[in-house]
Structures are given as structure tokens and as C-alpha cells.
C-alpha positions in Angstrom: 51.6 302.5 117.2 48.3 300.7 118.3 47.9 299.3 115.1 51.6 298.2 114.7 51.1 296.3 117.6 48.1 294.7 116.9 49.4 293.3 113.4 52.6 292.0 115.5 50.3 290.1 118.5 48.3 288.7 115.4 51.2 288.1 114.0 52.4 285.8 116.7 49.2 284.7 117.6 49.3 283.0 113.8 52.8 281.6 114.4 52.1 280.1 118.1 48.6 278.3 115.8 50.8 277.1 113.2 53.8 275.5 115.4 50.8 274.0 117.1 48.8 272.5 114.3 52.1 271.8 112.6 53.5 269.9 116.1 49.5 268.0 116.6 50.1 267.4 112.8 53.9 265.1 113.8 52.2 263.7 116.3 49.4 262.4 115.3 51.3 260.8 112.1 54.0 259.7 114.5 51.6 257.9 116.9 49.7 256.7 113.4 52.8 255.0 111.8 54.5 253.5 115.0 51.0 251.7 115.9 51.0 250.0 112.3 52.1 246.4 112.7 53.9 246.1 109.5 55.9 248.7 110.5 56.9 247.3 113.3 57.9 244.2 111.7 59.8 246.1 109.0 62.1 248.0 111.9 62.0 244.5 113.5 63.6 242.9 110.5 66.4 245.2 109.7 67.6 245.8 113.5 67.7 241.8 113.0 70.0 241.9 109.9 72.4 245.0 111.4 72.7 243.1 114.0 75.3 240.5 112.8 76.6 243.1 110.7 77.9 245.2 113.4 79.1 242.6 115.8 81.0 241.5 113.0 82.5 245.1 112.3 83.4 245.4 115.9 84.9 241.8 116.5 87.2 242.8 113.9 88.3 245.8 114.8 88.9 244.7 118.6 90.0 241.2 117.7 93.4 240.4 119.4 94.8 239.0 116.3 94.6 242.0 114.5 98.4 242.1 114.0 98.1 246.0 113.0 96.2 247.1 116.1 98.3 245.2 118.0 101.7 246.8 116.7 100.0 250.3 116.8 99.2 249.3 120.6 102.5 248.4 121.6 103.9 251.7 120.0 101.7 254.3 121.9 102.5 251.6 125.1 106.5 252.0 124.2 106.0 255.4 123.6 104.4 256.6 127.3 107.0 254.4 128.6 110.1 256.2 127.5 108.2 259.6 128.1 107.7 258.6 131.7 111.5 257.9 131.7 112.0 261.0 130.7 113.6 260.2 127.2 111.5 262.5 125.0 112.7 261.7 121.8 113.0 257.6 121.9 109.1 258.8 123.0 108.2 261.0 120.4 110.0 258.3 118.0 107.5 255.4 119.0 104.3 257.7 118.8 105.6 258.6 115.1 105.7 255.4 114.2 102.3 254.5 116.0 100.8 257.4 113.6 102.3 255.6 111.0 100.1 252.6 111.7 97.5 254.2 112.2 93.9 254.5 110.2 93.0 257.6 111.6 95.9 259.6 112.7 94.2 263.0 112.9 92.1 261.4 115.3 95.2 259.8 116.8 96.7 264.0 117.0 93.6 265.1 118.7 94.5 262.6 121.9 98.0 263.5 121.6 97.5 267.1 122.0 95.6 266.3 125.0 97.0 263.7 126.7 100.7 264.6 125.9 102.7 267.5 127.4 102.9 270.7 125.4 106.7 270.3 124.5 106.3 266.7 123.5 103.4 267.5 121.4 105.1 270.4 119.8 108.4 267.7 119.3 105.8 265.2 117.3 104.3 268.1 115.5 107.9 268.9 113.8 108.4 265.2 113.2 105.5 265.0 111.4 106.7 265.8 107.9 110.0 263.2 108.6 106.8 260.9 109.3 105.8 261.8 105.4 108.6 261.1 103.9 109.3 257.7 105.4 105.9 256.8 104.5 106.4 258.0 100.9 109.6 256.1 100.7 108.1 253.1 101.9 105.4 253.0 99.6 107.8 253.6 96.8 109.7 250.9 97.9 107.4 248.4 98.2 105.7 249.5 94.4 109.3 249.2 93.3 109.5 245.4 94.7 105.7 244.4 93.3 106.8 245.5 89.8 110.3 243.8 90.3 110.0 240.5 88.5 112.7 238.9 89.8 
């Protein structure tokens, strides 16, 4: 067994030399590459042109006039409002149609499932595939009167 043990303390000794001359190895390059002035004129630059671009993503995400975050808003608002009155299927009715106008409605499902009560949630869940079909039929509907000539 001595010998077992000796190859395994080697063994680690080796690793423990080789996370450390690997780690010296990051650092040193790290260190070597943030003092270069170029570089930091080339991280300089591009946080410069992200910038606009992502004020500009979020303005018009958040941006009031945004007629379909809006609606989607005052769905989810009309929504809690009949839930606190107790009416839980006008409720579930509004937050059907707010997943309907929304981008991301698994995301939407995820707060729902927390926020809402277990029986609500389960009532949205089974409305779900109603929430299809409109959609379906919609779309249909509005192919049918792009195509239409007339």
C-alpha cells in the first residue's frame, strides 16, 4: 500500500503544479492583454456602438405607444381585476386573451403559475387549447382577406 500511496500524493502533487502553472499562466495573459492600449480602445469602441443600439431596443420595447404592449397590459390589468371580484372566468378570459398578445407566452405561463391561484391557473391551463384555435382561426381569416382581391 505504501507505494499506492505514494503514486496517488505524486499524483496530486502534479495536479495542484498544473492548476497552478495553468492559473499563473490566465493571469499573467489576462493582466498582459488588459494593459495593452489598443485593446482598450477596441472594448472602448464597441461598448460605444452597443450603446445606442440597446437604448434603442429598450425604448421600443417600453415605449408607451406601443399599441400591443399596451393592449396586453390592460388585459393582465382587467384580468386581476375580475379575479379580485371573484368572477373567475371573465378573469381567466382576459388573461387568455393577454397570452394571445403576447410574444412570449411561456414566459407569460411561468408568472401565471406563480402569481395566480392554483384553481385559476388550472382554469387557464384548460383554456389553453380554445386559445389555439381562435388564434388558428384568426390567422386563417386574415390570409383569407389578404388573398381576397376585392
Amino acid at each position: 500500500m505504501p507505494g499506492v500511496r505514494t503514486f496517488l500524493g505524486l499524483l496530486a502533487a502534479l495536479t495542484a503544479c498544473g492548476v497552478v502553472a495553468f492559473l499563473g499562466y490566465c493571469v499573467y495573459f489576462d493582466r498582459k492583454r488588459r494593459g495593452d492600449p489598443a485593446f482598450k480602445r477596441r472594448l472602448r469602441d464597441k461598448r460605444r456602438a452597443e450603446q445606442p443600439k440597446a437604448k434603442e431596443r429598450c425604448a421600443q420595447l417600453w415605449d408607451p405607444a406601443n399599441e400591443k404592449l399596451q393592449e396586453l397590459l390592460h388585459e393582465v390589468q382587467m384580468g386581476e381585476l375580475w379575479l379580485s371580484r371573484g368572477e373567475h372566468r371573465m378573469g381567466v378570459e382576459h388573461l387568455s386573451n393577454a397570452l394571445l398578445l403576447c410574444g412570449q407566452p411561456q414566459e407569460l405561463l411561468k408568472v401565471f403559475k406563480v402569481t395566480l391561484p392554483p384553481r385559476v391557473f388550472e382554469m387557464l391551463l384548460h383554456k389553453i387549447p380554445l386559445i389555439c384555435q381562435q388564434f388558428e382561426a384568426d390567422m386563417n381569416e386574415q390570409e383569407y382577406l389578404e388573398d381576397d382581391p376585392d
